[in-house]
C-alpha positions in Angstrom: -42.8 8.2 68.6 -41.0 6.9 65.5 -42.5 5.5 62.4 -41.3 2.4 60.3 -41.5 1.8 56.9 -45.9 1.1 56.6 -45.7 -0.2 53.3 -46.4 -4.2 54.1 -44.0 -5.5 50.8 -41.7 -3.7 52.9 -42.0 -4.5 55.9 -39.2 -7.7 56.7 -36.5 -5.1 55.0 -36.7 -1.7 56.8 -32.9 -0.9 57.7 -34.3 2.2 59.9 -35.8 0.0 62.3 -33.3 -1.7 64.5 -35.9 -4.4 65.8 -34.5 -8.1 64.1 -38.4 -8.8 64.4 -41.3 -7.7 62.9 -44.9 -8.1 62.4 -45.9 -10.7 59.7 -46.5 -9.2 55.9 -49.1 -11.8 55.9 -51.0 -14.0 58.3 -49.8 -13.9 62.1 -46.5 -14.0 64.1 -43.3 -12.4 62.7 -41.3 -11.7 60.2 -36.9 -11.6 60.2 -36.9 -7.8 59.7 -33.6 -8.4 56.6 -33.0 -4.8 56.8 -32.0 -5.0 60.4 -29.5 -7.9 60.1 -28.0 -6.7 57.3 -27.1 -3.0 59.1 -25.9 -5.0 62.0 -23.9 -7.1 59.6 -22.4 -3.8 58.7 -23.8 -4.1 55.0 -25.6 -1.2 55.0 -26.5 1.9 56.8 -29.8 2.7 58.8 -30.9 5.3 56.3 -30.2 3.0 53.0 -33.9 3.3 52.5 -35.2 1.1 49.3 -37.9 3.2 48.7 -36.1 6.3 49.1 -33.7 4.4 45.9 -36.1 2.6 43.7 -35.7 4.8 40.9 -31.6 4.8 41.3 -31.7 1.0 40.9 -29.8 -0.2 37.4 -32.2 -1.4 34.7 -30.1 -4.5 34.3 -30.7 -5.4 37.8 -33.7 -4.4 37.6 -34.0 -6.7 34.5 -32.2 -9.9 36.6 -34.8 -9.3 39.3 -37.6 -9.5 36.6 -36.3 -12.6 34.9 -34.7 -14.7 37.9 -37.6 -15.8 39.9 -39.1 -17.4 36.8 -35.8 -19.2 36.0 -35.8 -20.1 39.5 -39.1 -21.7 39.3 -38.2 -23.5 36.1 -34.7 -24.5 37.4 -37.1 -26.0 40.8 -39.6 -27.4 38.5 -37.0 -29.6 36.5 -35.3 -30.8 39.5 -38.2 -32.0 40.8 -39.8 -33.9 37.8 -36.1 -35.8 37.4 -36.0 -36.8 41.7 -39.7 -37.6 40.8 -38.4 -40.1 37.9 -35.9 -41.6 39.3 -37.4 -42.6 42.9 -40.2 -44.3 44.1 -40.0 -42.8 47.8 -38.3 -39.7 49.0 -38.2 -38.2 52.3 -40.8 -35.0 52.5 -40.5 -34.3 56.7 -37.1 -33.9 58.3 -37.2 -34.2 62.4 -34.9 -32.0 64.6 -31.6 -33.8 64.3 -32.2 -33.0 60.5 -32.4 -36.8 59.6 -35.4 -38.0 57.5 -38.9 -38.7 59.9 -41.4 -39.3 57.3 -41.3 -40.4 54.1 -44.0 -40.2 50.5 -44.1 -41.1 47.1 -42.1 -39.0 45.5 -44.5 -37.2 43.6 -46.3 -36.2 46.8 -42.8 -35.4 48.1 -41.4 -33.1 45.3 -44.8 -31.4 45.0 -44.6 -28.7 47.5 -41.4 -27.3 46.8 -41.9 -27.4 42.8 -45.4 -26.1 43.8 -43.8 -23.1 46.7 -41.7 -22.0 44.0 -43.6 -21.8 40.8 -46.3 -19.6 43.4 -43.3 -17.6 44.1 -42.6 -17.1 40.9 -45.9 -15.4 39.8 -46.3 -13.8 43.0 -42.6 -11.9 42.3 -43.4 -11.0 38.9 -47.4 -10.2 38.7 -46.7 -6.6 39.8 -46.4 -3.8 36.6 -42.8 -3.0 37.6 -40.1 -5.1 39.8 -40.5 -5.6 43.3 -37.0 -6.1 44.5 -38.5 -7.2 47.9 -40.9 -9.8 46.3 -38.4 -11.0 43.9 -35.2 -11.3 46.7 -38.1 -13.4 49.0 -39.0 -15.6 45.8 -35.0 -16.5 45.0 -34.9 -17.1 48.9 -37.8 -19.2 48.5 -36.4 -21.6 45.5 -32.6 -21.2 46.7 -34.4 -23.1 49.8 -36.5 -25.3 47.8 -33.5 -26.1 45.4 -31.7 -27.3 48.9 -34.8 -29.4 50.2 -34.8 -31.4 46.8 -31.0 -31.9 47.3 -32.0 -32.9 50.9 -34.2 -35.4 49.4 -31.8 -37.2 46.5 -29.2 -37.5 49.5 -31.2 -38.4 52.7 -28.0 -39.7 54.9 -26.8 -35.5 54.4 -27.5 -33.7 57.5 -26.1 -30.9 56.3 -28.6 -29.9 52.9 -31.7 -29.5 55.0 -30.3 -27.6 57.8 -28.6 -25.1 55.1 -32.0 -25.4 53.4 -33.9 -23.7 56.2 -31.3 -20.9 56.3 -31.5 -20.2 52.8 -34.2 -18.1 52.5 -33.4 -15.6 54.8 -29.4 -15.6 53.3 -30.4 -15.3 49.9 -33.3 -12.5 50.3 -30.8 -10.2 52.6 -27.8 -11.2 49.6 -30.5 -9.8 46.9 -32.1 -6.9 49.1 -28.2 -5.3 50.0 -27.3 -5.7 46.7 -29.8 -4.0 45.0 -29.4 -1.6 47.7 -25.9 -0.8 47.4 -25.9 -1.0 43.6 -28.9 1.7 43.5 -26.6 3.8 45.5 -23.5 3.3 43.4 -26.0 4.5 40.6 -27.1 7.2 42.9 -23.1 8.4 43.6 -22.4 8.5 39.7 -25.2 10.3 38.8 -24.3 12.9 41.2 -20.9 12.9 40.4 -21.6 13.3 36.0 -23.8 16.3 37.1 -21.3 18.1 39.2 -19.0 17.7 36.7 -21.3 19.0 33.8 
């Protein structure tokens, strides 16, 4: 019998486990398993462990990953309070066919993604050192919450809240290969200085 990766920050990126689905981090059902889809998508092998790279990962990326979600949050945060300003009503429930189905005062209806991603903000950057995994699912987060206020100024688009609900999962598997593939670019020039030395 094989083990997966048990650590539970880890769980929706674990390349060595080919299943696209896995179970929740948090609270019940599943989880996209990022890891998976981006070795299918050929980004990155099964064995491109993050754990087994953490410490091969750039400081400056390291740096961006630390800094990011909390621009994020403000970048959400202003977007919000100018919709809020400048409407009365805005759309806060799309139906199926991605057109508008119920509609707030837009206060109420900027509110949770303002709210989503100022939480993901602090929930990315409360830990001592960067969690890339955290920090990718946090960008996911606003990059989708960015999209759902666009959504909102422009309620006749079809095409902002549908590309909303795909942003999260695009943006954290973007973030996560990255990192990975920078770590082992790191991890190949480091080896390569100390053969040569």
């Amino acid at each position: 019998m094989k083990f997966f990766n048990t650590n539970p920050r880890l769980r929706n990126f674990e390349p060595e486990n080919p299943n696209l689905w896995v179970p929740r981090t948090i609270g019940l059902g599943w989880d996209l398993n990022i890891g998976a889809v981006a070795v299918k998508l050929g980004l990155i092998r099964p064995d491109d462990s993050l754990p087994d790279l953490e410490e091969h990962i750039p400081n400056e990326v390291s740096t961006t990953l630390r800094i990011a979600p909390i621009l994020g949050a403000v970048a959400v945060t202003v977007a919000g309070v100018q919709l809020a300003r400048t409407h009365d009503r805005l759309p806060s429930h799309w139906g199926l066919t991605m057109k508008p189905a119920r509609w707030s005062n837009a206060p109420a209806a900027v509110a949770p993604p303002v709210l989503i991603s100022a939480g993901s903000a602090i929930w990315a950057t409360a830990a001592p050192r960067v969690d890339v995994t955290l920090a990718a699912q946090a960008l996911g987060l606003q990059t989708m919450s960015l999209l759902l206020l666009a959504a909102a100024a422009r309620p006749s688009s079809r095409l902002l809240p549908a590309t909303g609900l795909i942003a999260l999962p695009a943006v954290a598997t973007g973030i996560l290969t990255a990192t990975v593939r920078s770590a082992l670019n790191n991890l190949d020039t480091k080896l390569k200085s100390d053969n040569a030395s």
